[in-house]
RODO-2510 file (C-alpha; in nm, 4 decimals, decimal comma):
residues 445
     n   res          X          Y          Z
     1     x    -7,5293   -19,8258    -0,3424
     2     x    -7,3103   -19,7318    -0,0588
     3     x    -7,0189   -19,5671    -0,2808
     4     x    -7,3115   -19,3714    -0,4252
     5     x    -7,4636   -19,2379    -0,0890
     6     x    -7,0860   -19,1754     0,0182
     7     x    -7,0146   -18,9712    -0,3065
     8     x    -7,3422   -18,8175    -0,2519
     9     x    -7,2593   -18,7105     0,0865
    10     x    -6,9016   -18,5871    -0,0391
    11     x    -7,0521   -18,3315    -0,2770
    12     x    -7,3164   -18,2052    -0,0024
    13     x    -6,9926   -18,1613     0,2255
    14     x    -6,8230   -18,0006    -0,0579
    15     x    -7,1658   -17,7716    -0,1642
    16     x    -7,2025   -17,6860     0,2807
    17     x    -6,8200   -17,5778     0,2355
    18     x    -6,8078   -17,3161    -0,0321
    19     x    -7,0025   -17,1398    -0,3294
    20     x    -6,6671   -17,1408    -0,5331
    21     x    -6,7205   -17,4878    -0,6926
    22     x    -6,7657   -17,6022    -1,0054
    23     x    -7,1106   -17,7590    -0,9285
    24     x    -7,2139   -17,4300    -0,7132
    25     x    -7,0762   -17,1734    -0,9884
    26     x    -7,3450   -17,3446    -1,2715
    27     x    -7,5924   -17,3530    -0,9663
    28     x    -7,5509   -16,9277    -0,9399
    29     x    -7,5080   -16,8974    -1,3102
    30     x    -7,8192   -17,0806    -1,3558
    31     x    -8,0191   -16,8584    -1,1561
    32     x    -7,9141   -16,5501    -1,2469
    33     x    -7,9135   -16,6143    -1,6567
    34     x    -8,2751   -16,7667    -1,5574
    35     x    -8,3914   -16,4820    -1,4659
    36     x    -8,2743   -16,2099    -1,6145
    37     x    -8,3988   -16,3974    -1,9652
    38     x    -8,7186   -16,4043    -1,7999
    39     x    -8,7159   -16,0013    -1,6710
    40     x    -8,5969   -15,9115    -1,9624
    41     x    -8,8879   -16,0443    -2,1309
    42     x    -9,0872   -15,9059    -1,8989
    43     x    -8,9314   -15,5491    -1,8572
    44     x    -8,9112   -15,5444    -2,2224
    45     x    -9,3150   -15,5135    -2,2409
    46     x    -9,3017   -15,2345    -1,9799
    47     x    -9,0923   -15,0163    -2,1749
    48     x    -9,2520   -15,0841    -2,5193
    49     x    -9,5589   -14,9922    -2,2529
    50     x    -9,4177   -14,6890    -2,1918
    51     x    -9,2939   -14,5465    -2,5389
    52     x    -9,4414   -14,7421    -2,7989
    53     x    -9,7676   -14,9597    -2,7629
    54     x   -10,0100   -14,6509    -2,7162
    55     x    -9,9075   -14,5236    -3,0826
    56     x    -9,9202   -14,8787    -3,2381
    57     x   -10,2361   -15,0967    -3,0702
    58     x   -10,4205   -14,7646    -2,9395
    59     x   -10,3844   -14,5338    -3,2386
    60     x   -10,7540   -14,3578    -3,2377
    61     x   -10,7731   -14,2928    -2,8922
    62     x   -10,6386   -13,9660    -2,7136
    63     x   -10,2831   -14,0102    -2,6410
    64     x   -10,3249   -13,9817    -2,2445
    65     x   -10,6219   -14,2802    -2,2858
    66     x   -10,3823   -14,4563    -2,4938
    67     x   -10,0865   -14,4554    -2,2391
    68     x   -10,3349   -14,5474    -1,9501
    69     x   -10,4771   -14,8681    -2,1442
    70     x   -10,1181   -14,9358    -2,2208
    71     x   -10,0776   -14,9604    -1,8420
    72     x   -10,3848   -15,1246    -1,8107
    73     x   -10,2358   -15,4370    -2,0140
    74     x    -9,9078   -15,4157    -1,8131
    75     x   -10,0976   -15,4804    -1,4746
    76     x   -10,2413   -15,7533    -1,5893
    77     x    -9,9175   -15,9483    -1,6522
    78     x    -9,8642   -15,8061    -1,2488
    79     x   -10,1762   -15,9991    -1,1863
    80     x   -10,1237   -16,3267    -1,3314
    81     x    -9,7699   -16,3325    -1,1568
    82     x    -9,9570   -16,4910    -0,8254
    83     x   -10,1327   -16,7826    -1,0190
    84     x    -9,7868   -16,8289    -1,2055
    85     x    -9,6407   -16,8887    -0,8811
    86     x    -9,8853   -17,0724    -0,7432
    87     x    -9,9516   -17,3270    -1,0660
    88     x    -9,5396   -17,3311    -1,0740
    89     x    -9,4886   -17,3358    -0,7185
    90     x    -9,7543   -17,6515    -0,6857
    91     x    -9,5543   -17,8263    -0,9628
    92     x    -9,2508   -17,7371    -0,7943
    93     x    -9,3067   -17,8490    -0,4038
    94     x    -9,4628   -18,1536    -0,5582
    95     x    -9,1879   -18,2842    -0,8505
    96     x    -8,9329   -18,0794    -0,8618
    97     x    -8,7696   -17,7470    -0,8616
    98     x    -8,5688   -17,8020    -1,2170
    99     x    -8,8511   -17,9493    -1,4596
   100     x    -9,0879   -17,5987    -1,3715
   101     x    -8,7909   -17,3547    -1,4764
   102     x    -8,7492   -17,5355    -1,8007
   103     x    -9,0770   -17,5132    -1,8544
   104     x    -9,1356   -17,1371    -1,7537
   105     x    -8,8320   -17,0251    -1,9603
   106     x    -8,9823   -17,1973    -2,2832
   107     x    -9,3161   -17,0432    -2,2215
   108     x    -9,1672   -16,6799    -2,1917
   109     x    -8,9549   -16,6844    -2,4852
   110     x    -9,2227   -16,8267    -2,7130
   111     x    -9,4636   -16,5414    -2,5824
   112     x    -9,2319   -16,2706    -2,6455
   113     x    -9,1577   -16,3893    -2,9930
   114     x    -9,5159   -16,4004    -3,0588
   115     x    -9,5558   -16,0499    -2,9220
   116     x    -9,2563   -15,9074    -3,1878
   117     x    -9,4625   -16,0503    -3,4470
   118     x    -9,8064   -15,9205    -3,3411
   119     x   -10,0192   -15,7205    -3,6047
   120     x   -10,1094   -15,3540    -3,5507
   121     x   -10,4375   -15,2617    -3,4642
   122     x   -10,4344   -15,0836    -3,8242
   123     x   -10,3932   -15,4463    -3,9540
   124     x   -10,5858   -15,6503    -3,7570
   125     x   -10,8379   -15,4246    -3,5844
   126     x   -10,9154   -15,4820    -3,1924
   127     x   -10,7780   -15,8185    -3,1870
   128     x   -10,4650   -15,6938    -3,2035
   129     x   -10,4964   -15,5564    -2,8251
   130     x   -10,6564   -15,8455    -2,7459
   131     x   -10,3866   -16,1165    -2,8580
   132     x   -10,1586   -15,8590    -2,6753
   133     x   -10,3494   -15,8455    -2,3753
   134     x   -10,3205   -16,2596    -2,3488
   135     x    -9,9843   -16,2339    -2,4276
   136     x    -9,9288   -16,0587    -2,1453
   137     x   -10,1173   -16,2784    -1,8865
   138     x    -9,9114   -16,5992    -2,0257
   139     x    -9,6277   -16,3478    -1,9745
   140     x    -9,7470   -16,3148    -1,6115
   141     x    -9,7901   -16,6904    -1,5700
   142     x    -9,4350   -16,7628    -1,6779
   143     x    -9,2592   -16,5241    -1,4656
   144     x    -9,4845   -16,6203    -1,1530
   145     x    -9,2922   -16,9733    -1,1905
   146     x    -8,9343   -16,8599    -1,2698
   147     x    -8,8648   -16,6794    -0,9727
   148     x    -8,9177   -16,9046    -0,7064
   149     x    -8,7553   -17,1730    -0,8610
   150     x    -8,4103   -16,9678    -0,9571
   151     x    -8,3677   -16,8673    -0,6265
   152     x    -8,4502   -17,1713    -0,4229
   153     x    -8,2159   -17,3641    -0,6994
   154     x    -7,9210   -17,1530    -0,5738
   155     x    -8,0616   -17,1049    -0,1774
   156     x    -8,1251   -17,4819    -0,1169
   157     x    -7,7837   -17,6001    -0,2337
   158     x    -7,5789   -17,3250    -0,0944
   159     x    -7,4012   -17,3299     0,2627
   160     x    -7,6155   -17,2148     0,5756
   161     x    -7,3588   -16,9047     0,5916
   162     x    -7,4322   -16,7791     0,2579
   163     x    -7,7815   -16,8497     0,1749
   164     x    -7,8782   -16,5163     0,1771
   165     x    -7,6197   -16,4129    -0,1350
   166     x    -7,6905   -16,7443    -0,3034
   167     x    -8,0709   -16,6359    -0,3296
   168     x    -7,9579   -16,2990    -0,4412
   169     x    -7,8388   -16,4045    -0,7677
   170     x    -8,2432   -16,4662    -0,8618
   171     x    -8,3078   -16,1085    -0,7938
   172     x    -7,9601   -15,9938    -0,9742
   173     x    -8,1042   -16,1513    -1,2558
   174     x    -8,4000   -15,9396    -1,2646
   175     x    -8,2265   -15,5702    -1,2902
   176     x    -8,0049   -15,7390    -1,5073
   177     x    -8,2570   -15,8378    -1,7333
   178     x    -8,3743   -15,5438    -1,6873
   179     x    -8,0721   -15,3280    -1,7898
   180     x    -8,0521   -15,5478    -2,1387
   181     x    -8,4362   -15,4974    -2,2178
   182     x    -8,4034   -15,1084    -2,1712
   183     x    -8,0088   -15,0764    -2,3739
   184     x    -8,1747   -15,3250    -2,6790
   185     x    -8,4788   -15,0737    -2,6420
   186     x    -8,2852   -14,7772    -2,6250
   187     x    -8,0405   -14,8762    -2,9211
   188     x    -8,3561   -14,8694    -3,1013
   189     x    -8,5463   -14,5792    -3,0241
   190     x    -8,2751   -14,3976    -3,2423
   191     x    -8,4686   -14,5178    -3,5792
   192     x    -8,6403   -14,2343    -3,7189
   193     x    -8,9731   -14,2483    -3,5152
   194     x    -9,1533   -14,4257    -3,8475
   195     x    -8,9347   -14,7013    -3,8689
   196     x    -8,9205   -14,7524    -3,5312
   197     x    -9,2734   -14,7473    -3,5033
   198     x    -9,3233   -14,9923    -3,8141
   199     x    -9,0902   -15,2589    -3,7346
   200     x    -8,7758   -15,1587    -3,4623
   201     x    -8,9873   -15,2146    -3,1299
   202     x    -9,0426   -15,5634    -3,2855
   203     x    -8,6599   -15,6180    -3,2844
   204     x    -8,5755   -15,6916    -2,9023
   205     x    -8,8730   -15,8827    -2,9051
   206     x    -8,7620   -16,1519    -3,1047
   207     x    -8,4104   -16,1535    -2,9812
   208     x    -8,5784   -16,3280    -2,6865
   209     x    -8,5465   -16,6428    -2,8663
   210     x    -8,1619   -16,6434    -2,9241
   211     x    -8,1565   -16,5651    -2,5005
   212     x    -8,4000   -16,8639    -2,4192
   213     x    -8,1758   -17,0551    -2,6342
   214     x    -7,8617   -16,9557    -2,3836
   215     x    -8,0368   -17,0291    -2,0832
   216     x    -8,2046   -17,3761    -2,1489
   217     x    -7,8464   -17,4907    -2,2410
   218     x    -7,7234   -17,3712    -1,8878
   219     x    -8,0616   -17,5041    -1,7025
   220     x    -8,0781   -17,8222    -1,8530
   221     x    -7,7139   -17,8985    -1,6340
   222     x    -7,8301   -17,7846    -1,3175
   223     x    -7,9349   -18,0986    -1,0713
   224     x    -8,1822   -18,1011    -0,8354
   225     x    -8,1931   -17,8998    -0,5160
   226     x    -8,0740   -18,1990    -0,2349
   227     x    -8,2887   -18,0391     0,0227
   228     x    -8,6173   -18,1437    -0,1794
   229     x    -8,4204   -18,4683    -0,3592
   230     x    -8,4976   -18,5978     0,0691
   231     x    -8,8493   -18,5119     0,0765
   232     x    -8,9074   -18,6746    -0,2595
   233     x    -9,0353   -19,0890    -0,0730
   234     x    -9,2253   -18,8639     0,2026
   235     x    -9,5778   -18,9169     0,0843
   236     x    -9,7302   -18,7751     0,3828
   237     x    -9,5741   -18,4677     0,2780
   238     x    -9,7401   -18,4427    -0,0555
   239     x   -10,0515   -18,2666    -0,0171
   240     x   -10,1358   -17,9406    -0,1305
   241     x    -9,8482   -17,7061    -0,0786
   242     x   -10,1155   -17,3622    -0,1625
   243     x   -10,3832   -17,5277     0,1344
   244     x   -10,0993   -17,5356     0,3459
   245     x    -9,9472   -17,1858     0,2895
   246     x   -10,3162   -17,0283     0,3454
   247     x   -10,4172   -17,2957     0,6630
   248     x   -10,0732   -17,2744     0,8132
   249     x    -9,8780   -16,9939     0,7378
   250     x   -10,1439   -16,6748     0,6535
   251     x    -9,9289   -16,4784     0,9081
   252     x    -9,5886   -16,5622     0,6686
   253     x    -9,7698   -16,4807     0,3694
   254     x    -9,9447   -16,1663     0,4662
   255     x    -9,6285   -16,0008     0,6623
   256     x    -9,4078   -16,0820     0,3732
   257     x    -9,6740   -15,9620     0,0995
   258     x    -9,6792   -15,6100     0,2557
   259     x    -9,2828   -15,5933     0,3074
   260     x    -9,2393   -15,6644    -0,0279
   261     x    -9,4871   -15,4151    -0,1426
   262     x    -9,2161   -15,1342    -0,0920
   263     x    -8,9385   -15,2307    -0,3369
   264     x    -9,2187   -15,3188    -0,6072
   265     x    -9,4012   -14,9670    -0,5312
   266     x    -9,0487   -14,8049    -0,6439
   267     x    -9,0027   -15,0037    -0,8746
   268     x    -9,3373   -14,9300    -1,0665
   269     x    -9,3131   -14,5849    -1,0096
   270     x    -8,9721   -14,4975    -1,0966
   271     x    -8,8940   -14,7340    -1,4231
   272     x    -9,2597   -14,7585    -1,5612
   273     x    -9,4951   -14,4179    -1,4389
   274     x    -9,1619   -14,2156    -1,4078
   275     x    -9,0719   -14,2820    -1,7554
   276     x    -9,3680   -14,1780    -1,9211
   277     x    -9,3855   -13,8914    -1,7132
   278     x    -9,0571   -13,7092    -1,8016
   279     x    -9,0633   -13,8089    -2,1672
   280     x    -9,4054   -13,6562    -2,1604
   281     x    -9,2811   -13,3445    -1,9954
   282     x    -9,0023   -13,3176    -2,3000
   283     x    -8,6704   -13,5105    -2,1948
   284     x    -8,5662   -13,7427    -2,5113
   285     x    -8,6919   -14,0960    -2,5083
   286     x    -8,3396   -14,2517    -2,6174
   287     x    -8,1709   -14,0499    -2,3273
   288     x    -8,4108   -14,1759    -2,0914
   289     x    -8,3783   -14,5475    -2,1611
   290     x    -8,0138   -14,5132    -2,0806
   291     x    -8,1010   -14,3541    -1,7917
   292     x    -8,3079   -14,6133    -1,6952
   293     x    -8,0272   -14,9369    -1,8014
   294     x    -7,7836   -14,6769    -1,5314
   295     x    -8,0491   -14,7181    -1,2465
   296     x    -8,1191   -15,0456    -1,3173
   297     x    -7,7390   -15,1495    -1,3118
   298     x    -7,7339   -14,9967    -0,9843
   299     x    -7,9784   -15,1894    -0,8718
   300     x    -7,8189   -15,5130    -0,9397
   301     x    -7,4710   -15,2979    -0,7354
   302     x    -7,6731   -15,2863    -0,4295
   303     x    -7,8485   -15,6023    -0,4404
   304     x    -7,4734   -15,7835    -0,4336
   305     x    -7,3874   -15,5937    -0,1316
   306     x    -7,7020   -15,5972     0,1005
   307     x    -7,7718   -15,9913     0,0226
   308     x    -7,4297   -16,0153     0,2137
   309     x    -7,4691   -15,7972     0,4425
   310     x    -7,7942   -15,9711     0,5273
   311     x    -7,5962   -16,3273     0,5554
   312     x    -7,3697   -16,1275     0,8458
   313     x    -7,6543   -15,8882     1,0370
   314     x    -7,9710   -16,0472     0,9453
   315     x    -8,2757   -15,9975     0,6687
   316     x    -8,4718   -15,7593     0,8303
   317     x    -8,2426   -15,4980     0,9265
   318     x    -8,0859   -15,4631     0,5701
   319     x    -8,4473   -15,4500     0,4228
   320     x    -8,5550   -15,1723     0,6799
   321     x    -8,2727   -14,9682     0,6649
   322     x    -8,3795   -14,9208     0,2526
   323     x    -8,7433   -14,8997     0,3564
   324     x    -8,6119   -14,6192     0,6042
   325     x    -8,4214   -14,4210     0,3087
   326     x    -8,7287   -14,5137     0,0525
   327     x    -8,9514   -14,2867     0,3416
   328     x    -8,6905   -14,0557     0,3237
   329     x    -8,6595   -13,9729    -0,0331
   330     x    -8,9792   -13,9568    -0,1213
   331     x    -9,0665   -13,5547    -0,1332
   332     x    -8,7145   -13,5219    -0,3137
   333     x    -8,7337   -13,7782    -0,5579
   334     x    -9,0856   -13,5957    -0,6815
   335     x    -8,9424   -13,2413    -0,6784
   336     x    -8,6794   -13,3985    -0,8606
   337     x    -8,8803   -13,5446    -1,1417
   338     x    -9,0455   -13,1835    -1,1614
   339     x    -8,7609   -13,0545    -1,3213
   340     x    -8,7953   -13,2275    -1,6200
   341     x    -8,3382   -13,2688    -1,6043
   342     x    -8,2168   -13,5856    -1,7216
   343     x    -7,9212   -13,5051    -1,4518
   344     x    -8,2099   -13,5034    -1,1674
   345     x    -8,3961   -13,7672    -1,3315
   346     x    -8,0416   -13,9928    -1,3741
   347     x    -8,0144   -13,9041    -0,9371
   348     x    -8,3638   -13,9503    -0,8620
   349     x    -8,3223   -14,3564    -1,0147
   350     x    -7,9767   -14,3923    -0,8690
   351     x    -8,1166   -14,3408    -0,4781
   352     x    -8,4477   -14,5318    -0,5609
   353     x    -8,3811   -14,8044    -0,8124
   354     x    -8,0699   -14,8430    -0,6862
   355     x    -7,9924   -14,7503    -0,3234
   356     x    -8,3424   -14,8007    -0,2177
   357     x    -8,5093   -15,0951    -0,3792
   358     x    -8,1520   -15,2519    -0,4344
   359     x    -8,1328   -15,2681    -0,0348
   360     x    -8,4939   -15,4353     0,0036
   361     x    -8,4446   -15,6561    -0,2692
   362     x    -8,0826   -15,7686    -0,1957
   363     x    -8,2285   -16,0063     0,1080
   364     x    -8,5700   -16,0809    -0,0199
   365     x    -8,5038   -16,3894    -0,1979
   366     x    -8,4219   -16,5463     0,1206
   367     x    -8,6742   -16,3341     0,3918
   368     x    -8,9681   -16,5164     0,1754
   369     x    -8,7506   -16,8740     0,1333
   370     x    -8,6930   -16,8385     0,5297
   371     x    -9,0605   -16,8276     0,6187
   372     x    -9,1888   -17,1758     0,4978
   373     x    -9,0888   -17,5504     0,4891
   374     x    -8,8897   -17,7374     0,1724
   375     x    -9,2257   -17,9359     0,0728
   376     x    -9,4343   -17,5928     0,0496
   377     x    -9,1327   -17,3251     0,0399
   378     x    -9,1583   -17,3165    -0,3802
   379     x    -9,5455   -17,2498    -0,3416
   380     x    -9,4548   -16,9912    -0,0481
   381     x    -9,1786   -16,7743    -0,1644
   382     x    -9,3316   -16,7639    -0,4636
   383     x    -9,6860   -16,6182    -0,3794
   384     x    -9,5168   -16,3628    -0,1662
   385     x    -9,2841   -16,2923    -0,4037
   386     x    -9,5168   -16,2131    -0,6908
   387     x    -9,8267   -16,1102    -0,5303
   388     x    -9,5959   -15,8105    -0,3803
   389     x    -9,4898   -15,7184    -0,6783
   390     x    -9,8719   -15,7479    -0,8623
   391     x    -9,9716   -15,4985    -0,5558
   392     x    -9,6593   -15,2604    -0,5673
   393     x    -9,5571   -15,2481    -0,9280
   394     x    -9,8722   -15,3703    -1,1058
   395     x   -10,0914   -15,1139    -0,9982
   396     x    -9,8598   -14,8206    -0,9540
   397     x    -9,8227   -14,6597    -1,2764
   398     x   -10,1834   -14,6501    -1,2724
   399     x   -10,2652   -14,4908    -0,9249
   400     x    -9,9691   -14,2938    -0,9555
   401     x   -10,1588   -14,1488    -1,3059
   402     x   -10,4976   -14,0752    -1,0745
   403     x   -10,2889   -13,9639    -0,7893
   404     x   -10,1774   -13,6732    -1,0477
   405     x   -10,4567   -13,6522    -1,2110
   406     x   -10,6353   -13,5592    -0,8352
   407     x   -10,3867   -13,2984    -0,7378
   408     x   -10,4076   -13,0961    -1,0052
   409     x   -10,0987   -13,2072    -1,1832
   410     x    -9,8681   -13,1708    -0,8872
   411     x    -9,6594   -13,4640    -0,7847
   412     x    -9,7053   -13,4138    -0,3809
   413     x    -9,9799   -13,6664    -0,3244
   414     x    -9,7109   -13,9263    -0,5105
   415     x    -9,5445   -13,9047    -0,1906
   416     x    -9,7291   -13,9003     0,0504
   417     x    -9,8507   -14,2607    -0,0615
   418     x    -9,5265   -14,3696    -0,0664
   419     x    -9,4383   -14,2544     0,2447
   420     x    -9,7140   -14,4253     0,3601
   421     x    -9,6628   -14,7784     0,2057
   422     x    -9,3093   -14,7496     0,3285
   423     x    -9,4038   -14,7067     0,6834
   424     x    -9,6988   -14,9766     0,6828
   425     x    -9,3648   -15,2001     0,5188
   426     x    -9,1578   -15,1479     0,8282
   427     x    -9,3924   -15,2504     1,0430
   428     x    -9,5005   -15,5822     0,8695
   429     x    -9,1210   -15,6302     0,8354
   430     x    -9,0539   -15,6027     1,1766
   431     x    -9,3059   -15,8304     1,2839
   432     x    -9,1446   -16,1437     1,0973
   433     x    -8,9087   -16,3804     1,2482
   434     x    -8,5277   -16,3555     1,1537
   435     x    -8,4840   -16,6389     0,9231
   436     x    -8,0957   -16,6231     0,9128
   437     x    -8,0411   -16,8797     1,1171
   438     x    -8,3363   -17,0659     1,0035
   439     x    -8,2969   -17,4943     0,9530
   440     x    -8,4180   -17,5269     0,6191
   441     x    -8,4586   -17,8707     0,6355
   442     x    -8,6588   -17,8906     0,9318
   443     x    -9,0200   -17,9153     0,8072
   444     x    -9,1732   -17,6790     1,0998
   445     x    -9,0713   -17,3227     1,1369
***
């Protein structure tokens, strides 16, 4: 017993001293391959969203109805992100962090399968946006749970020094999902339009499975996280971990909710709503989707950099300086859509998806981890996490449609919003405590 506690304590020392071991490197991989299967599941829907499901499950209907009820379906994956996270996160404060990822990744890849071998509406009628519509929420759910548990996986084993990259490699995960989905998309798109319409959308879908595969072979090695293998005999710590995030921490939750906001807001808008929009105003669909992998690439650039640059000045002022720049580039970014270029376009994603949300996004794995204790910090992060990203990107494409719609066509109400939600986001973000320096193990913050 004592040469196990001793080797146990070794390969803590070991973990505390660098992320370069052999243990630490399939902790990182883990995460990352985690959840960029599970984004590019997800991401995958939001394209198909944005080029293909309005002609295929909403053929009757006028094409502008159609691309709205398309969105429709994609917020409601946004929505069930929160109760993913919290029916994960409870699950994952309570027996484990490893068990819930498994779990999550099996339930994602067996929905997108299902979804690549969906009916039409033509065959099936209206159940057809009905099963798709369910297949989205369990979509929702399954993403809700990977997150949190990806990145506290890599944050709770990693050294105090480097927690905040550690975390990052969650959220690289997700652009890099991200950049597969829309180059398997893309490759695509260059059927002629009927074949891709009768069968080549259905393609990427079902190389989900062979991805799933990939990563449950990776996550099946990963141990436990040590920091909750110590709370695991504390029954007095067992209780509800959602009670305890509402009763203890509403502060945490709502601060970090409304910070988050701004990197989801850009996201929705630029790689969902900003899509449609220029293929609608002529640019080439294939052309776009490349666009779109370059911006999301980017994205996964910048989030490398700013997670570090978080672990040496802090969360906060890495996050604000993007919110800053988001504020900043808001009236070009629309005049820049306007002109229906793929150049502009290809600019307008590089200094939102990627400078912008890439600088937010780099350090947010660890600002939400930072706010709550080990026994609720699953639950935590993870309603933050996804209940930002229901409110920013969930909802966007569609108020960004209205918005539009409102001003006559013109693009300068856009951002004015977004202005708006990015100056609401520094102040929320200012008002949380630096969690940097943070003892994670300490059960009161």
């Amino acid at each position: 017993m004592t040469q196990t506690l001793d080797s146990q304590d070794t390969s803590n020392h070991e973990l505390s001293e660098s992320l370069n071991t052999t243990t630490m490197r399939r902790i990182l991989a883990s995460s990352f391959l985690g959840s960029m299967i599970e984004f590019y599941d997800f991401i995958l829907f939001a394209t198909a969203a944005s080029v293909v499901f309005s002609q295929v499950f909403f053929v009757d209907l006028d094409p502008g109805l159609g691309l709205f009820l398309s969105f429709t379906i994609l917020a409601v994956g946004y929505v069930a992100r929160p109760i993913g996270g919290i029916l994960f996160g409870h699950f994952g404060d309570k027996i484990g962090r490893k068990g819930v990822l498994v779990t999550s990744m099996m339930l994602m890849g067996g929905t997108t399968v299902a979804i690549g071998l969906l009916p039409t509406t033509a065959a099936i009628g209206v159940a057809a946006p009905v099963m798709l519509t369910l297949f989205r929420v369990i979509q929702g759910l399954a993403v809700g749970g990977e997150w949190g548990g990806a990145m506290l996986i890599a944050l709770e084993h990693a050294p105090d020094k480097r927690r905040g990259f550690a975390a990052s490699f969650a959220n690289m995960g997700g652009p890099a999902g991200a950049v597969l989905a829309t180059i398997v998309m893309s490759i695509f798109t260059m059927l002629p339009d009927e074949q891709f319409l009768a069968w080549g959308w259905r393609v990427p879908f079902l190389l989900s499975a062979v991805l799933v595969f990939i990563g449950l072979v990776i996550r099946m090695k990963v141990h436990e996280s040590p920091i909750f293998q110590k709370l695991q005999d504390e029954a007095d710590e067992r209780k509800v971990p959602l009670l305890e995030v509402i009763s203890k921490y509403p502060k945490n939750l709502i601060l970090g909710i409304i910070s988050g906001m701004s990197s989801y807001t850009v996201q929705g808008l630029m790689t969902v709503w900003g899509i449609a929009y220029v293929i609608d105003s002529g640019l080439d669909s294939t052309h776009v989707l490349w666009v779109k992998a370059l911006g999301a690439a980017s994205t996964v650039v910048v989030v490398w950099f700013a997670s570090q640059l978080s672990d040496k000045f802090g969360r906060r002022p890495v996050m604000m300086g993007g919110m800053l720049l988001g504020a900043v580039f808001a009236f070009p970014v629309m005049f820049m859509l306007d002109m229906t270029n793929l150049w502009m376009f290809a600019f307008a994603l590089l200094l939102t998806q990627g400078l912008v949300q890439g600088s937010i996004f780099g350090p947010f794995g660890a600002f939400c981890a930072e706010m709550f204790p080990t026994h609720i910090r699953y639950t935590g992060a993870s309603l933050v996490y996804q209940t930002s990203s229901t409110l920013g990107a969930g909802f966007t494409p569609m108020i960004a449609s209205s918005l539009v719609a409102f001003a006559g066509g013109e693009l300068w109400l856009i951002a004015v919003v977004w202005i708006a939600v990015f100056v609401v986001a520094i102040g929320a973000t200012m008002l949380v405590k630096e969690g940097r320096t943070a003892d994670l193990e300490g059960t009161k913050f």
